[in-house]
Biopython code that builds the backbone (N, CA, C, O; Angstrom):
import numpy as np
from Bio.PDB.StructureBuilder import StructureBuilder

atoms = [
    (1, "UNK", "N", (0.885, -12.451, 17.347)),
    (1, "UNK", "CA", (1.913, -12.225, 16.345)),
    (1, "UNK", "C", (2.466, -10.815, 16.516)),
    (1, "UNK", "O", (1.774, -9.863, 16.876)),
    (2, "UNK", "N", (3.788, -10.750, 16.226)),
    (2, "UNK", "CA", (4.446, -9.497, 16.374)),
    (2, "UNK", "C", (4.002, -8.496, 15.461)),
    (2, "UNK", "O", (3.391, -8.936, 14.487)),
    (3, "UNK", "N", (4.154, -7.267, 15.527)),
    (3, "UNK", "CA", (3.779, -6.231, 14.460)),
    (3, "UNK", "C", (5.170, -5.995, 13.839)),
    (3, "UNK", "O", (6.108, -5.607, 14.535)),
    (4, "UNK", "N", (5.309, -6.277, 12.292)),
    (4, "UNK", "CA", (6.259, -5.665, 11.321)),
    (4, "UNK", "C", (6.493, -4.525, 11.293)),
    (4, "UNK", "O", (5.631, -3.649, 11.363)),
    (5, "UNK", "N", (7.723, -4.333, 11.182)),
    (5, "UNK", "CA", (7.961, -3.036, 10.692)),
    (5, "UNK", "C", (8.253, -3.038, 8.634)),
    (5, "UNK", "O", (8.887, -3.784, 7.888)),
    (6, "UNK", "N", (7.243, -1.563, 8.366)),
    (6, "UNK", "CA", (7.327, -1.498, 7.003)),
    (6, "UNK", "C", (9.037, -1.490, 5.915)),
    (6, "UNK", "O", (9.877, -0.610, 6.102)),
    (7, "UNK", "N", (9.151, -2.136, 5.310)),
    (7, "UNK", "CA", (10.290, -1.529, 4.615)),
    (7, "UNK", "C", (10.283, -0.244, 3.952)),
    (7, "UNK", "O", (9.268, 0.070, 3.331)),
    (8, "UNK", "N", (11.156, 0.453, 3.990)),
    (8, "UNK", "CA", (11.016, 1.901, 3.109)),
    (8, "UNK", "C", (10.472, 1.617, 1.789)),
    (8, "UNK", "O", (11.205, 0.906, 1.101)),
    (9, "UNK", "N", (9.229, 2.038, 1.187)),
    (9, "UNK", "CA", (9.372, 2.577, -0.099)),
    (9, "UNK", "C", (8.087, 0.958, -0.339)),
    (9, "UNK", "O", (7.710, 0.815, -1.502)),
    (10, "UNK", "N", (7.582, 0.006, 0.608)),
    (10, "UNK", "CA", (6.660, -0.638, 0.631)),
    (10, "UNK", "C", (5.428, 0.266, 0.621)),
    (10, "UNK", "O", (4.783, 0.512, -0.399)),
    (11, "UNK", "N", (5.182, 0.690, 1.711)),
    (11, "UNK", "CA", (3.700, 1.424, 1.466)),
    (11, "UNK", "C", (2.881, 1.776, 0.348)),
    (11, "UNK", "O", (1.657, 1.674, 0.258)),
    (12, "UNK", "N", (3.796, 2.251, -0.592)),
    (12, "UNK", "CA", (3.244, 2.927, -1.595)),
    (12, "UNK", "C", (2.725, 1.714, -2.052)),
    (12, "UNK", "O", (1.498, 1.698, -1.956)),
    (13, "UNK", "N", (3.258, 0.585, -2.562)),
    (13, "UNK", "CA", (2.854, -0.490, -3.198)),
    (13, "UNK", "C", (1.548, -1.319, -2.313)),
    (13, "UNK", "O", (0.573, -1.764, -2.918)),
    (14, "UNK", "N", (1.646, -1.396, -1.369)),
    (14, "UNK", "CA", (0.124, -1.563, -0.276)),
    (14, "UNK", "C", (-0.783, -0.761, -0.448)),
    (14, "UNK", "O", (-1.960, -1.087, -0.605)),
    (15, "UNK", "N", (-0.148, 0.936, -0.439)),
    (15, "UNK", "CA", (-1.508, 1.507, -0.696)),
    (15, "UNK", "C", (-2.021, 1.308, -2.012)),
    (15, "UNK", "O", (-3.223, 1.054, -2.084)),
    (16, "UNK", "N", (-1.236, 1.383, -3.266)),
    (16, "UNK", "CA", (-2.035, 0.987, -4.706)),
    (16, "UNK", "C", (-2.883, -0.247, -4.635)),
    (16, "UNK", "O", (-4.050, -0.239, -5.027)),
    (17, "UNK", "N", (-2.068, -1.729, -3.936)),
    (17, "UNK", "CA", (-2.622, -2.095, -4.102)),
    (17, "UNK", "C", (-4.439, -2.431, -3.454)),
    (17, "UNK", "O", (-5.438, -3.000, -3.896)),
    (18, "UNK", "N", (-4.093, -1.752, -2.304)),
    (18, "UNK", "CA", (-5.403, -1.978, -1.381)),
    (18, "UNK", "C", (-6.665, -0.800, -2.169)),
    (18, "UNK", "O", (-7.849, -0.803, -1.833)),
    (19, "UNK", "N", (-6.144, 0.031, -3.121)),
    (19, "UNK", "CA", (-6.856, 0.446, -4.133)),
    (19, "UNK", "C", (-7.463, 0.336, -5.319)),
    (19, "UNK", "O", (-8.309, 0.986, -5.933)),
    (20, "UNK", "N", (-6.575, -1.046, -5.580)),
    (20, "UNK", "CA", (-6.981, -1.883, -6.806)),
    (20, "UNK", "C", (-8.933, -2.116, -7.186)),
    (20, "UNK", "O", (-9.454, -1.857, -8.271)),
    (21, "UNK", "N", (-9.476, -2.517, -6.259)),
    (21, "UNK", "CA", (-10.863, -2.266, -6.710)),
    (21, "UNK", "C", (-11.666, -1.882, -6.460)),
    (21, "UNK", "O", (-12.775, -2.258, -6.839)),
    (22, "UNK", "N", (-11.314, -0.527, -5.352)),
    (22, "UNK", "CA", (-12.414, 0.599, -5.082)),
    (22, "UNK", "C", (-11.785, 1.605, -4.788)),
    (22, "UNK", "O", (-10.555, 1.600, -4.759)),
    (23, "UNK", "N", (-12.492, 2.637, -4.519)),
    (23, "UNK", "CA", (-11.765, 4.127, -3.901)),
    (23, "UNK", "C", (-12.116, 3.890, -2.408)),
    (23, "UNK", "O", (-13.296, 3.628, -2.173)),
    (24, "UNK", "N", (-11.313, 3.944, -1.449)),
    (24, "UNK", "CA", (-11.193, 4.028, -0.121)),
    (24, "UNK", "C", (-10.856, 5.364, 0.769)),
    (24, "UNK", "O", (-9.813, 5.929, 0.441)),
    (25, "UNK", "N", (-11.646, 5.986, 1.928)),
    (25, "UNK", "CA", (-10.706, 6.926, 2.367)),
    (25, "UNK", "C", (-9.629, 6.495, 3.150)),
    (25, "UNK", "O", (-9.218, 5.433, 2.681)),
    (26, "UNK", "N", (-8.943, 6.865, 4.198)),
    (26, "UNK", "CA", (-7.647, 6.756, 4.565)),
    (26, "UNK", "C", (-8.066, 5.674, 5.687)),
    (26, "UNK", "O", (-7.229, 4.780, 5.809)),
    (27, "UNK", "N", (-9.304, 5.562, 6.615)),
    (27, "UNK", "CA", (-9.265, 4.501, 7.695)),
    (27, "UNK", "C", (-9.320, 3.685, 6.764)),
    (27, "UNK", "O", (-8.386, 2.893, 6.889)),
    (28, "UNK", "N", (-10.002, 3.439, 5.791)),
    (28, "UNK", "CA", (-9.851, 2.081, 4.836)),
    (28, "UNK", "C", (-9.258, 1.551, 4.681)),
    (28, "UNK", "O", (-9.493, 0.357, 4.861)),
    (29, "UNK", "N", (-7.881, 2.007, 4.178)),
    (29, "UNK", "CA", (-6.769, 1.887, 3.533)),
    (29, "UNK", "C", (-5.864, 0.899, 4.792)),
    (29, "UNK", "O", (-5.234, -0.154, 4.711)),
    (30, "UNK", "N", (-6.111, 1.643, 5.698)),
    (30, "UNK", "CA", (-5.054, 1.613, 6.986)),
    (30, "UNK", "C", (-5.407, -0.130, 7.354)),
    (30, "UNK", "O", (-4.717, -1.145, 7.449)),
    (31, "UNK", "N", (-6.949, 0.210, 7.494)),
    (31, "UNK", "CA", (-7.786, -1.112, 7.451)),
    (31, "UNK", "C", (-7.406, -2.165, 6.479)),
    (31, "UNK", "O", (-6.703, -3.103, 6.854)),
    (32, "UNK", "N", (-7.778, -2.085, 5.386)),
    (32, "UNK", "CA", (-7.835, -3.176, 4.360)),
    (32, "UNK", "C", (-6.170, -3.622, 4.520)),
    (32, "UNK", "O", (-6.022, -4.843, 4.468)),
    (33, "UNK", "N", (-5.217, -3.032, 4.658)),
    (33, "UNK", "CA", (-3.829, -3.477, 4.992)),
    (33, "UNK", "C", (-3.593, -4.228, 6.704)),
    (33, "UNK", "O", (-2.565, -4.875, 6.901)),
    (34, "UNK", "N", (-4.243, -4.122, 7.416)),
    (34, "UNK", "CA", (-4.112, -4.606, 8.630)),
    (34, "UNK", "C", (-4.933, -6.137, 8.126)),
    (34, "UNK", "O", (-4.388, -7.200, 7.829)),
    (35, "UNK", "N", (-5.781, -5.950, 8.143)),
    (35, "UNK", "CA", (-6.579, -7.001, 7.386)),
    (35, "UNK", "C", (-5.919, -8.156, 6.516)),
    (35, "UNK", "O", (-5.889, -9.300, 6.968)),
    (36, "UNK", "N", (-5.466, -7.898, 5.444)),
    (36, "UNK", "CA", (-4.755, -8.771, 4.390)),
    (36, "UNK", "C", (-3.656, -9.280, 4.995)),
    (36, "UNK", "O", (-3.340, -10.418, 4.646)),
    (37, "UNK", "N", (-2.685, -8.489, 6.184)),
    (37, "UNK", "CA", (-1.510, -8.714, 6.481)),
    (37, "UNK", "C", (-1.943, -9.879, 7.805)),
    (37, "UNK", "O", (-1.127, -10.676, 8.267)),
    (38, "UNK", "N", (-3.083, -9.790, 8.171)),
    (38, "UNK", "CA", (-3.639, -10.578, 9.273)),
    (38, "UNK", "C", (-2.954, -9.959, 10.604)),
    (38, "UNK", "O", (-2.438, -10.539, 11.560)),
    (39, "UNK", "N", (-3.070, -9.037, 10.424)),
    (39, "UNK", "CA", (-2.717, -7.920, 11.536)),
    (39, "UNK", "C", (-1.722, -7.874, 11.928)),
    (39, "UNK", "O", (-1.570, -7.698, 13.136)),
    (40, "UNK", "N", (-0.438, -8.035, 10.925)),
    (40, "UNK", "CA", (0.796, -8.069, 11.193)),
    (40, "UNK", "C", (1.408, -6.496, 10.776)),
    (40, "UNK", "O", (2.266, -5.894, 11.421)),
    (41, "UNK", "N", (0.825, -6.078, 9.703)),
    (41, "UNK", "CA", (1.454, -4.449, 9.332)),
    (41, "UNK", "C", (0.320, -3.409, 9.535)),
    (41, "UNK", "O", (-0.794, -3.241, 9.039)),
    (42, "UNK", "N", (0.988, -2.852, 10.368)),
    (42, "UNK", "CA", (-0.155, -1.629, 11.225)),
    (42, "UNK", "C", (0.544, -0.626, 10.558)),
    (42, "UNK", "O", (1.760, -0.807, 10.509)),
    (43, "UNK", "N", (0.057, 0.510, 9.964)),
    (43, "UNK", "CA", (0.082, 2.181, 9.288)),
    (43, "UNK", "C", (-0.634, 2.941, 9.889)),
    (43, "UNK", "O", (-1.844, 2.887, 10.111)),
    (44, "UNK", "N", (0.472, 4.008, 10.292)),
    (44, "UNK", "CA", (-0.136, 4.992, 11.244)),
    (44, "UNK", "C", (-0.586, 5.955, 10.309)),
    (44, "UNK", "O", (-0.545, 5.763, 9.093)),
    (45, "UNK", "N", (-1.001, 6.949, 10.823)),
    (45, "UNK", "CA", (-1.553, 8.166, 10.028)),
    (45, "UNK", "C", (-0.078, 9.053, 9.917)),
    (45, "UNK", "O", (0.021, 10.078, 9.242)),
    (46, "UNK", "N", (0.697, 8.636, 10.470)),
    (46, "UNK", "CA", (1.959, 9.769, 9.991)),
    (46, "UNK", "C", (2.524, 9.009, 8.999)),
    (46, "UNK", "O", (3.323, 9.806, 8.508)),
    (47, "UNK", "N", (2.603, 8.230, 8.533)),
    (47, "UNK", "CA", (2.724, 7.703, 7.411)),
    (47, "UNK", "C", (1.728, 7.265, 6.133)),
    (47, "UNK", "O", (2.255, 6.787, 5.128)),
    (48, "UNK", "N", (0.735, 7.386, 6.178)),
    (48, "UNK", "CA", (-0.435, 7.013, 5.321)),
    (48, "UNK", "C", (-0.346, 8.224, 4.614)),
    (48, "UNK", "O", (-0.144, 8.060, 3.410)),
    (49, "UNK", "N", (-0.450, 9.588, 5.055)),
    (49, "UNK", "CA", (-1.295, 10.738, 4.424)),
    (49, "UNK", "C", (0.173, 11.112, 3.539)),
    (49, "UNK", "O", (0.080, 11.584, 2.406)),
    (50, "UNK", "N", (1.475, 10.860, 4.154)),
    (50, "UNK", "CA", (2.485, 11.457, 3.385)),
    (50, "UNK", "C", (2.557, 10.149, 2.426)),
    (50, "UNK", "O", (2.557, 10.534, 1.256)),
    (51, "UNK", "N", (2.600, 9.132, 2.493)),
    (51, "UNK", "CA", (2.060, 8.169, 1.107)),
    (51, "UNK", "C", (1.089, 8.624, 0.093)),
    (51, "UNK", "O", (1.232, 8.659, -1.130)),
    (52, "UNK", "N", (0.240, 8.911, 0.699)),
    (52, "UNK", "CA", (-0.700, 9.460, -0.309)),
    (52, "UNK", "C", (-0.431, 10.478, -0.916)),
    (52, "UNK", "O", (-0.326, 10.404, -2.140)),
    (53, "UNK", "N", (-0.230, 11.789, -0.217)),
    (53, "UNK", "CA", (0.597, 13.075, -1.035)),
    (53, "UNK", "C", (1.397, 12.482, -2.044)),
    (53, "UNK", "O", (1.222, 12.878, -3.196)),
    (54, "UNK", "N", (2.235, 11.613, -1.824)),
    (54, "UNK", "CA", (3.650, 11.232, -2.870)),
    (54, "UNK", "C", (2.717, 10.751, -3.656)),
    (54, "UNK", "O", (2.785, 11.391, -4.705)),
    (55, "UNK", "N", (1.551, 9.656, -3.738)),
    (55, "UNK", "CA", (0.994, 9.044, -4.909)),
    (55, "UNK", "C", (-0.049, 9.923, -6.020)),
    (55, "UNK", "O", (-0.542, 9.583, -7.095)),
    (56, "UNK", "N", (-0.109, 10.850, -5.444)),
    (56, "UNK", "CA", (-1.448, 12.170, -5.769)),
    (56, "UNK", "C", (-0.692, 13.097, -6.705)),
    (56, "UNK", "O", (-1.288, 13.825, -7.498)),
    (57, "UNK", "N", (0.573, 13.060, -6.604)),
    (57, "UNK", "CA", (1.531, 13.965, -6.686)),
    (57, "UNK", "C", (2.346, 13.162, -8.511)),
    (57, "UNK", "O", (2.628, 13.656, -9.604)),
    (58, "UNK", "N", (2.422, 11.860, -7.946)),
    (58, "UNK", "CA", (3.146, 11.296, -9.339)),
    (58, "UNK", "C", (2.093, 10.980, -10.168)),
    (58, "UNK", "O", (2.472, 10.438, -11.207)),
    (59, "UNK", "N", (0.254, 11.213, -10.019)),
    (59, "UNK", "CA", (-0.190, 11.022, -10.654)),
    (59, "UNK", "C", (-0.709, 9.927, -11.062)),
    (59, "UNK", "O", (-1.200, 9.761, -12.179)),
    (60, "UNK", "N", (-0.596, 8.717, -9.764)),
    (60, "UNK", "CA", (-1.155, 7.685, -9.619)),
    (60, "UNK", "C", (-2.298, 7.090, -9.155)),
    (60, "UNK", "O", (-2.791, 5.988, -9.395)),
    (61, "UNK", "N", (-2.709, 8.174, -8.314)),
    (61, "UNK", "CA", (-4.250, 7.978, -7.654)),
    (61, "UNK", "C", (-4.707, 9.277, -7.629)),
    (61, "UNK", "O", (-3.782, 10.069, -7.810)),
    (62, "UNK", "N", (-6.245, 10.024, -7.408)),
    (62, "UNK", "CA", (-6.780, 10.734, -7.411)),
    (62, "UNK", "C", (-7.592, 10.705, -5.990)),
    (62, "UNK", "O", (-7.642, 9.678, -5.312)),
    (63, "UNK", "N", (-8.200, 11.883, -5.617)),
    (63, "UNK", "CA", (-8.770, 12.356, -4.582)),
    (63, "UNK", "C", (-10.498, 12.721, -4.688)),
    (63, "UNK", "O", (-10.873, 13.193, -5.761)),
    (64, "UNK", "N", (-11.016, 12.614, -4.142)),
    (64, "UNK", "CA", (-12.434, 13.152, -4.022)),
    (64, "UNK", "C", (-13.005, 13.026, -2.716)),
    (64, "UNK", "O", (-12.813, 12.165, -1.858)),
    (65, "UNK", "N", (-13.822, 14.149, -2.717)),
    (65, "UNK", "CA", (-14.463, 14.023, -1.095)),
    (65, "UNK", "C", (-15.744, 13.874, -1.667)),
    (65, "UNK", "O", (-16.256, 14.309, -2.698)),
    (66, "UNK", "N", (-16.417, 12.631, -0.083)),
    (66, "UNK", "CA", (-17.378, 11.755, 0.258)),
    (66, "UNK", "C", (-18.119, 12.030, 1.162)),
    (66, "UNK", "O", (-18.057, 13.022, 1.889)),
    (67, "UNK", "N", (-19.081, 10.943, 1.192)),
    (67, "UNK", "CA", (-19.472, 10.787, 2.996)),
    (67, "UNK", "C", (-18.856, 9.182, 3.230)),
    (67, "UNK", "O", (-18.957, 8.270, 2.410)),
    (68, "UNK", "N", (-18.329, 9.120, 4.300)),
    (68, "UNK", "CA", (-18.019, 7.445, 4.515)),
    (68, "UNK", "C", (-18.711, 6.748, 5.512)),
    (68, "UNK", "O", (-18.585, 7.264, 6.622)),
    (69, "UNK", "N", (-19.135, 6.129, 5.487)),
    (69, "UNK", "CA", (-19.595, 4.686, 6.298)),
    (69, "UNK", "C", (-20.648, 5.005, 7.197)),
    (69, "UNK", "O", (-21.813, 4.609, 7.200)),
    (70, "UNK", "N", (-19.741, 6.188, 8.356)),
    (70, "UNK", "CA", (-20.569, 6.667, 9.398)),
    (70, "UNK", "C", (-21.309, 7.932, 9.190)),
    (70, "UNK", "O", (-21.960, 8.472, 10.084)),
    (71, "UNK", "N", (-21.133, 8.611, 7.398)),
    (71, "UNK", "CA", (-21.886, 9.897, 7.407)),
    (71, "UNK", "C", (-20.985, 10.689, 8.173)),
    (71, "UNK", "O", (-21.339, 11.408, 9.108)),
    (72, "UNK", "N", (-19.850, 10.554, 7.780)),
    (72, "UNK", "CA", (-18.653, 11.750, 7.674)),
    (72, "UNK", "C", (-18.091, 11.876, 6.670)),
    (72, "UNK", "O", (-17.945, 10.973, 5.846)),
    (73, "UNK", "N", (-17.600, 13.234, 6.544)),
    (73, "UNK", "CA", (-16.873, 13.482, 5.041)),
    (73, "UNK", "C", (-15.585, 13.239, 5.129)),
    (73, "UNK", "O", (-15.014, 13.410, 6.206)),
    (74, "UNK", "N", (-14.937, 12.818, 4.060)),
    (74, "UNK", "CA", (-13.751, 11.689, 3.763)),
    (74, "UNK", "C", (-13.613, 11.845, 3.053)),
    (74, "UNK", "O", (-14.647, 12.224, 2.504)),
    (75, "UNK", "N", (-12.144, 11.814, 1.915)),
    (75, "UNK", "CA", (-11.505, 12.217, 1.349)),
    (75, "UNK", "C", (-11.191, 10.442, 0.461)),
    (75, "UNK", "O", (-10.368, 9.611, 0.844)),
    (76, "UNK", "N", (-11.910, 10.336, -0.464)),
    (76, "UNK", "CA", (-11.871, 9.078, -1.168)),
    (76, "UNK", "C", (-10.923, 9.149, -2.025)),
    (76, "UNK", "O", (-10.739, 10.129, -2.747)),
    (77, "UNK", "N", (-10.025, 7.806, -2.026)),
    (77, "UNK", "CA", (-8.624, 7.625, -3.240)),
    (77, "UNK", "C", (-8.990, 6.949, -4.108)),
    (77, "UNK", "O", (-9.830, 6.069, -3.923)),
    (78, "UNK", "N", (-8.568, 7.141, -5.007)),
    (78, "UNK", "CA", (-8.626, 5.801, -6.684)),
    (78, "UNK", "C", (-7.442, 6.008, -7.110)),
    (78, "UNK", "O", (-6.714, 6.963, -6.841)),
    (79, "UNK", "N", (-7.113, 4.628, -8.150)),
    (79, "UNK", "CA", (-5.993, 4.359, -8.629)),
    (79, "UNK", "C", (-6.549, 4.836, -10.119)),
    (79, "UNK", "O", (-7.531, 4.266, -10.596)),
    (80, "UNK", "N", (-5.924, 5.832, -10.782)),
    (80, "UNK", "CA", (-5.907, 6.210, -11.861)),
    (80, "UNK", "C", (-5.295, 5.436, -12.949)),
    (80, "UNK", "O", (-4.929, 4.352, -12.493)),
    (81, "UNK", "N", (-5.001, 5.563, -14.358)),
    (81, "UNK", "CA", (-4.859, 4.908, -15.539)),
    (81, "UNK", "C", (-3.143, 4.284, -15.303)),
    (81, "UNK", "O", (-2.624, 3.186, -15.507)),
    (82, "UNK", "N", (-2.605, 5.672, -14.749)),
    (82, "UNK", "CA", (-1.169, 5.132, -14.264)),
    (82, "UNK", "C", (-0.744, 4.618, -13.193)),
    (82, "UNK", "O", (0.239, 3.879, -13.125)),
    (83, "UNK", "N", (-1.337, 4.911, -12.406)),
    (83, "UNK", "CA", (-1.822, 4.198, -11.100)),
    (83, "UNK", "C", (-1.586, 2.313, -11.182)),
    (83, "UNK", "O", (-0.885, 1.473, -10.617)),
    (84, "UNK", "N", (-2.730, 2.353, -12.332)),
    (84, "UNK", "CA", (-2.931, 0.869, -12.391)),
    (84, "UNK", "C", (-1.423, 0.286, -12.868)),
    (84, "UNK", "O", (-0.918, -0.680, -12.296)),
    (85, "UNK", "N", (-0.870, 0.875, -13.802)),
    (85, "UNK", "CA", (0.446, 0.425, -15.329)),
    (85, "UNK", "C", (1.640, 0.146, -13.442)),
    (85, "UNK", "O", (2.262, -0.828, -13.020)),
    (86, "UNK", "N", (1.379, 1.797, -12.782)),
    (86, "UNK", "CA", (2.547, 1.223, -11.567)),
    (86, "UNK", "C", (2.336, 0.541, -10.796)),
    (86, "UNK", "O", (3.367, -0.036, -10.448)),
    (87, "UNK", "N", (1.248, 0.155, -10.118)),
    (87, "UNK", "CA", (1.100, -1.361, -9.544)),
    (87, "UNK", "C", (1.395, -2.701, -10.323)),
    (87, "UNK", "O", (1.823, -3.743, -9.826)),
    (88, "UNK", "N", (1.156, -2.519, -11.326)),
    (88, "UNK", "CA", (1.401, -3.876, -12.008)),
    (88, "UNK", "C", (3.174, -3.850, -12.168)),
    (88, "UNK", "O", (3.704, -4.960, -12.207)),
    (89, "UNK", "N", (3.747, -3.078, -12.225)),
    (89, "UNK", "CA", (5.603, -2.539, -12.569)),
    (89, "UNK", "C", (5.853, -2.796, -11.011)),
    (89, "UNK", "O", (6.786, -3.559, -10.759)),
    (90, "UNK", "N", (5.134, -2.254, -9.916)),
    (90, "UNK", "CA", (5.614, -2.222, -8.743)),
    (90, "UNK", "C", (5.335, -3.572, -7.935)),
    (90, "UNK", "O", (5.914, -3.801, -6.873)),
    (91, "UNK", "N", (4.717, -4.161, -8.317)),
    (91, "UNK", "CA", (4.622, -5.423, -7.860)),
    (91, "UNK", "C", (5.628, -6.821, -8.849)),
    (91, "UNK", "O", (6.027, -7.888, -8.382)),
    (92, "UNK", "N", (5.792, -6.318, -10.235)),
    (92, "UNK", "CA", (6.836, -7.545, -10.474)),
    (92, "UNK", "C", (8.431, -6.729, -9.510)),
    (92, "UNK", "O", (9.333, -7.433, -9.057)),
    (93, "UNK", "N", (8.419, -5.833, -9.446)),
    (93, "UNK", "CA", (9.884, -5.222, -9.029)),
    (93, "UNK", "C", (10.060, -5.891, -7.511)),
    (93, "UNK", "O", (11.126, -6.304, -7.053)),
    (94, "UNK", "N", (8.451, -5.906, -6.673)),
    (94, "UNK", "CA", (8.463, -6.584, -5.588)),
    (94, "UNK", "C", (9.260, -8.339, -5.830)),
    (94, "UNK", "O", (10.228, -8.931, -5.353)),
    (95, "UNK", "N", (8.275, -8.613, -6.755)),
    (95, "UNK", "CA", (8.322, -10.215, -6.224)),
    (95, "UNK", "C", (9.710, -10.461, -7.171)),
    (95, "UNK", "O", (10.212, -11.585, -7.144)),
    (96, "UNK", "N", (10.052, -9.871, -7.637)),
    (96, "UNK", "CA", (12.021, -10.179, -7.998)),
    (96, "UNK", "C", (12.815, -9.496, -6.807)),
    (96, "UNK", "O", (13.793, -10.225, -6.642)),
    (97, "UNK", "N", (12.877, -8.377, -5.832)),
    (97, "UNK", "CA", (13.292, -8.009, -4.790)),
    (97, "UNK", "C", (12.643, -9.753, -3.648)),
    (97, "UNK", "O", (13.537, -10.595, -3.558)),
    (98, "UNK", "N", (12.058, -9.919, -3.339)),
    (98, "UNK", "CA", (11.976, -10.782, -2.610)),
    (98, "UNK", "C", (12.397, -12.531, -2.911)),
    (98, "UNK", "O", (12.545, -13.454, -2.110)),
    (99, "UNK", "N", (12.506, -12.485, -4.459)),
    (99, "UNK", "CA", (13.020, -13.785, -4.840)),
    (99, "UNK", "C", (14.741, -13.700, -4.786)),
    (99, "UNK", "O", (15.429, -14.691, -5.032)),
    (100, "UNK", "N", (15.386, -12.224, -4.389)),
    (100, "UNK", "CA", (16.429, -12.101, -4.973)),
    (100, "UNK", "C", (17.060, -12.654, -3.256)),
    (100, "UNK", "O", (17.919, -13.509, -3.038)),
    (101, "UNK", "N", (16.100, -11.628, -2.002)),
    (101, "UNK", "CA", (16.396, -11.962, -1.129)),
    (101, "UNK", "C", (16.542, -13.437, -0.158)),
    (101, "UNK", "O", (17.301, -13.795, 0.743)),
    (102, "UNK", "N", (15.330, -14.073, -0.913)),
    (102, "UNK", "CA", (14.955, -15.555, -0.862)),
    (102, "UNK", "C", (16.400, -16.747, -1.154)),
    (102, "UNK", "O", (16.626, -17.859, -0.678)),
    (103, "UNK", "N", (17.125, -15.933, -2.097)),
    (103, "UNK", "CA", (17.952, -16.846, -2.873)),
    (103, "UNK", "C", (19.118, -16.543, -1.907)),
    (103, "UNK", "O", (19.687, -17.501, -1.384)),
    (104, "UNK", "N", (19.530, -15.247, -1.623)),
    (104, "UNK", "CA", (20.607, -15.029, -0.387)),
    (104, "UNK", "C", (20.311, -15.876, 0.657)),
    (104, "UNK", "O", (21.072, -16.821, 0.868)),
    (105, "UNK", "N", (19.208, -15.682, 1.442)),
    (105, "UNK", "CA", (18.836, -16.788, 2.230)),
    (105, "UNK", "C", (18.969, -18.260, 2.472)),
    (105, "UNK", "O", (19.483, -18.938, 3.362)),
    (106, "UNK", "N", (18.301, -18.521, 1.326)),
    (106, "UNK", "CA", (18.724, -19.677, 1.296)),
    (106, "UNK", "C", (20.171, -20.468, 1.193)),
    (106, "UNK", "O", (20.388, -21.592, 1.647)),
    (107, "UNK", "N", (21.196, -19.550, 0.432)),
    (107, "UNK", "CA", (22.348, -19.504, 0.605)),
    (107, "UNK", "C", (23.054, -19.529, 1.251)),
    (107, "UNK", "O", (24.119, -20.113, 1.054)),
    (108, "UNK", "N", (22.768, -18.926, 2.263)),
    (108, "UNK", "CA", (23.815, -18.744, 3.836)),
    (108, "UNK", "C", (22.937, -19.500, 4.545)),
    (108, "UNK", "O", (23.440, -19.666, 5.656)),
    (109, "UNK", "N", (21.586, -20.200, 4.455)),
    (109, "UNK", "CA", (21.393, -21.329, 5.214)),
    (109, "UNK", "C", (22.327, -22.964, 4.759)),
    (109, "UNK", "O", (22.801, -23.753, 5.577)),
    (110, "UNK", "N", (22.357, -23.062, 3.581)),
    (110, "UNK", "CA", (23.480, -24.174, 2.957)),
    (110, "UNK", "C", (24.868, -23.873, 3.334)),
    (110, "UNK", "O", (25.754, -24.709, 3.508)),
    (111, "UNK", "N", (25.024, -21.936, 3.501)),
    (111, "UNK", "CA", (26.452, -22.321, 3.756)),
    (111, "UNK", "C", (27.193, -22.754, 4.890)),
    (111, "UNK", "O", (28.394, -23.003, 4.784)),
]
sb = StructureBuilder()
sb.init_structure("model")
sb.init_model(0)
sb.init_chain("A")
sb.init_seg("    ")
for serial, (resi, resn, name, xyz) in enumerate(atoms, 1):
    if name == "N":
        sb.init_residue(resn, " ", resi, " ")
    sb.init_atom(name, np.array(xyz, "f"), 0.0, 1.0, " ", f" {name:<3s}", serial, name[0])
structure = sb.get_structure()
């Protein structure tokens, strides 16, 4: 299968959600999204860490350093109180952006 390219302004909503029920450091993240997508959306590290800055920043997830997996220190994320309120906002905004596109589609396939 081909590798996707991200839409602008998706990530953020992958990374909340791949935060939804634990704190992950950043291979996690990168991981648990390759994973779910069935290895269709790959995130590089030049894009992950400036996602994260932007989400750290509006006050949606929080930071703490760890040890991870292999007994290295790692920089663990969580989705904070608002965190959670904008995943749940950022995901209906998704699935009406994709029903809206769905409906164009289907449109110019009838037409």
């Amino acid at each position: 299968m081909s590798k996707l390219e991200l839409l602008q302004g998706t990530l953020d909503l992958l990374v909340l959600r791949t935060l939804e029920g634990e704190a992950k450091h950043g291979y996690q993240i990168v991981r648990a999204i390759r994973a779910l997508s069935s290895e269709a959306l790959q995130v590089e590290e030049g894009a992950l860490y400036p996602a994260l800055h932007r989400l750290k920043a509006r006050g949606w997830i929080r930071g703490s350093w760890g040890v991870s997996e292999n007994n290295r220190r790692a920089k663990f994320y969580e989705l904070t109180a608002d965190g959670r309120c904008a995943l749940e906002e950022q995901s209906r905004q998704w699935a009406r952006y994709v029903q809206a596109v769905g409906a164009v589609l289907d449109g110019e396939a009838r037409g």
